[in-house]
C-alpha positions in Angstrom: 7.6 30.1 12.9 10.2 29.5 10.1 8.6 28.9 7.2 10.1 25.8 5.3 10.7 27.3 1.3 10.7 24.4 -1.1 11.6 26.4 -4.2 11.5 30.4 -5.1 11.8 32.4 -8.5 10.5 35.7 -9.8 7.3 34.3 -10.2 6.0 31.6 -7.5 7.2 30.8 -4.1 6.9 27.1 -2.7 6.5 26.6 0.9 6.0 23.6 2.9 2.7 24.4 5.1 2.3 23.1 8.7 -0.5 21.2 9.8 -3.9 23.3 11.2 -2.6 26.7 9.3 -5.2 28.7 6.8 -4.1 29.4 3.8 -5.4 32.4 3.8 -8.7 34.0 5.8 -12.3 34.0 4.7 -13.5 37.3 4.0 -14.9 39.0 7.3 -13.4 35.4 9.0 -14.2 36.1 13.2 -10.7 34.1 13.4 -8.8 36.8 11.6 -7.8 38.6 15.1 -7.0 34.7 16.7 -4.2 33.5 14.0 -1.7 34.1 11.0 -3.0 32.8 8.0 0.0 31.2 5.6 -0.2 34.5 3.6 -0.1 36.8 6.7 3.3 34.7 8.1 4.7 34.8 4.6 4.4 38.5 4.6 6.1 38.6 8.2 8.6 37.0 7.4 9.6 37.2 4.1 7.7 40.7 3.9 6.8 39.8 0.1 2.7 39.6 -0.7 2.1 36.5 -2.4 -1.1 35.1 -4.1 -2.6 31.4 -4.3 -2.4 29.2 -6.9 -4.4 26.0 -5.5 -5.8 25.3 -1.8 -4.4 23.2 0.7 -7.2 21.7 3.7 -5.9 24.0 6.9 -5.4 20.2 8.5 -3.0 18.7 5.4 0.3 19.8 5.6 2.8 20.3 2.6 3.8 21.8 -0.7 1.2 24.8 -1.7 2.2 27.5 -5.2 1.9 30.5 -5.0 2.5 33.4 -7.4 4.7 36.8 -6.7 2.2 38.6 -8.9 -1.7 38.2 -9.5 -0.9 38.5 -13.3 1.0 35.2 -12.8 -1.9 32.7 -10.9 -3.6 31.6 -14.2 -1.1 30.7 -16.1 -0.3 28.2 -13.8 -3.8 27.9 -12.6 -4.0 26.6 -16.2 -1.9 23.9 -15.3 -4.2 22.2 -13.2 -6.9 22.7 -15.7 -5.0 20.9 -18.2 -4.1 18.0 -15.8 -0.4 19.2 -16.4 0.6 19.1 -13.0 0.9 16.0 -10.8 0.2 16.3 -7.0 1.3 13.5 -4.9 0.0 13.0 -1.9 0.9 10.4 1.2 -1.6 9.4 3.9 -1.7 7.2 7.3 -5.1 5.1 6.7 -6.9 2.4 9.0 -6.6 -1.1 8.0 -4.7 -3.0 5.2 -5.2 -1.0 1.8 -5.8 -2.5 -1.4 -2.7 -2.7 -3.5 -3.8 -0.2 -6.2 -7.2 1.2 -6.5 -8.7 3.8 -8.6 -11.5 5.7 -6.7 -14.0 7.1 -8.4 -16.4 8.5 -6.7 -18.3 11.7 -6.6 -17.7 14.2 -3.7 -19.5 17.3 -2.3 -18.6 20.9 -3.8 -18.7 23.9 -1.6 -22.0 24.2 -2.3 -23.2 20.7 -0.4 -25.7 20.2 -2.8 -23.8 19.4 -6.0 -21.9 16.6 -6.1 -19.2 16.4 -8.7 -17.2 13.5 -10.3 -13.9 12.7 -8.6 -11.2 10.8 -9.3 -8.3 9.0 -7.2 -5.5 7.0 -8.1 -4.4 5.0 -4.7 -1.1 2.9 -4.4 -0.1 1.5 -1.1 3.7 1.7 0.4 3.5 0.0 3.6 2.1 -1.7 6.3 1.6 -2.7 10.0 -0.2 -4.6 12.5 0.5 -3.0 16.3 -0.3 -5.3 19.2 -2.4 -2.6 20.7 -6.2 -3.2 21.1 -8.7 -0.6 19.3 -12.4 -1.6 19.8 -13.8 -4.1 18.4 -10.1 -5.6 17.9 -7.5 -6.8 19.9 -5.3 -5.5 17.0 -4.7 -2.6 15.1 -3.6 -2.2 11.3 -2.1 0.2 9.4 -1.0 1.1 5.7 1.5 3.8 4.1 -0.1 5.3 0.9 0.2 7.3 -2.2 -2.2 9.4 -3.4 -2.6 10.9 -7.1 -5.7 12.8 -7.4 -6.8 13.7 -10.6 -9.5 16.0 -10.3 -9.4 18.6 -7.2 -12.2 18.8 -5.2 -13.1 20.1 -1.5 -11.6 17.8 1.0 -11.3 14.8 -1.9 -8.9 12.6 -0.9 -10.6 12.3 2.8 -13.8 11.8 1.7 -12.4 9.1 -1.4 -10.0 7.0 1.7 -13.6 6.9 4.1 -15.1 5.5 1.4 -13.0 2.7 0.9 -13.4 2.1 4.9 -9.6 3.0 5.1 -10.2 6.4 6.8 -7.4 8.3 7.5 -5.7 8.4 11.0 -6.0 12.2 12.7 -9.6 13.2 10.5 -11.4 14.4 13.1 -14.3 14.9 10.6 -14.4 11.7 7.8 -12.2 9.4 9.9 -12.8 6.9 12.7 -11.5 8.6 16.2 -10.8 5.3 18.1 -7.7 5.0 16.0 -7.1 8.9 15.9 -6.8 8.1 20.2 -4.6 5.1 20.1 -1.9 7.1 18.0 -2.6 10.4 20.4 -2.7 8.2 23.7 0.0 5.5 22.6 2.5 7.7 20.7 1.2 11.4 20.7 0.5 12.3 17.3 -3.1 14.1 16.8 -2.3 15.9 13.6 -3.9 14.7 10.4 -1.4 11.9 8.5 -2.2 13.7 4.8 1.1 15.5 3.5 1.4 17.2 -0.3 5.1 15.5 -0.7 5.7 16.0 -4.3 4.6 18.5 -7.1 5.9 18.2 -10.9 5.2 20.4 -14.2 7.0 22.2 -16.5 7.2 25.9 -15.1 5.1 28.0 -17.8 7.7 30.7 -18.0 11.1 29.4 -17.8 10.0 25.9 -19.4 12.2 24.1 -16.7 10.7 20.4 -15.8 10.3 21.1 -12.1 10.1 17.9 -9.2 9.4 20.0 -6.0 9.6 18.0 -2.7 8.4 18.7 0.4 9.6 17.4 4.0 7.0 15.6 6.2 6.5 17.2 9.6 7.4 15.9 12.8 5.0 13.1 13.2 5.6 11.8 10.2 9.6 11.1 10.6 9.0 9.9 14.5 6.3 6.9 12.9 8.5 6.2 9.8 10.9 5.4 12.7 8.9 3.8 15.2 7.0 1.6 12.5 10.4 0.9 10.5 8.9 2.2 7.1 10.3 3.8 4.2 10.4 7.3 3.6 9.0 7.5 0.0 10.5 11.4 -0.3 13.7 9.9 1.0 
């Protein structure tokens, strides 16, 4: 696997992640032996040991930070903290999305007995209605959208588009898996449609105003294509 590098300094590397790849394993994981976590690939192929700055869902693909150095993670771990960096995110939802919304609703920690506040900015791109039937419809809709979370909790921006009732397509565990068949059966994609496009802070050490972007995988270009939308990293 070629690793996709977004951006690379002294201090961090950027890589685009593929879809159902670890970022790194749990301690005493049982799937350690089974698969390359993104840190064990990075160190195959770029033979450099590199530490996370944020998580990335082993389902979402795109852009995840990480630092050369262990001395360098909270510095920009303080970033976040400080709401001084801006993830944008893109999702494949069911149905016709509102035209803005601001979600605010709590969502589950680690520990599944704490919830803690959460908060969503949602703006939608594009949309479609397909002439293919999904129960209970002889329809199916579809919107584009942009998400700008503002806090980062566990699995937030799946749990915040179920909410809404606009699931997103390929989450085999908040979403709605009629739909997630119809885009498998009717155009084989069965990867989760949530991609970290776009990343943008002022880098703590050289002070330069950074706009990462990361590519969308596969699926992504072929529906952009097939549905005639926009690229909104294009």
């Amino acid at each position: 696997m070629n690793l996709e590098i977004i951006f690379e300094d002294e201090y961090i590397i950027c890589v685009n992640k593929p879809n159902n790849i670890l970022v790194h394993h749990a301690f005493l994981s049982r799937n350690v032996s089974d698969e390359d976590s993104l840190l064990q690939l990075i160190d195959k192929e770029l033979h450099i040991k590199v530490y996370p700055i944020h998580r990335l869902d082993r389902k979402t693909s795109g852009m995840i930070l990480m630092a050369k150095e262990k001395e360098f993670v909270s510095k920009f771990q303080e970033l976040f903290t400080a709401k001084e960096i801006q993830k944008t995110y893109y999702g494949v939802v069911r149905g016709f999305s509102p035209e803005t919304k601001i979600i605010d609703s709590p969502v589950k920690g680690r520990d599944a007995n704490v919830h803690k506040e959460a908060l969503t900015h949602l703006k939608t791109l594009e949309n479609i209605t397909l002439n293919i039937p999904v129960k209970p419809y002889d329809s199916s809709r579809y919107s584009l959208v942009e998400f700008l979370p503002q806090t980062g909790r566990m699995h937030q921006l799946r749990v915040h588009s179920n909410k809404i009732s606009h699931p997103l397509i390929g989450d085999t565990k908040y979403g709605d898996k009629n739909h997630d068949m119809m885009f498998e059966e009717n155009f084989g994609w069965k990867n989760l449609f949530l991609h970290a496009g776009k990343l943008e802070f002022t880098h703590p050490f050289s002070l330069e105003k950074m706009v990462l972007k990361g590519s969308f995988p596969e699926d992504w270009i072929s529906m952009f294509a097939e549905f005639k939308w926009k690229n909104p990293l294009l």
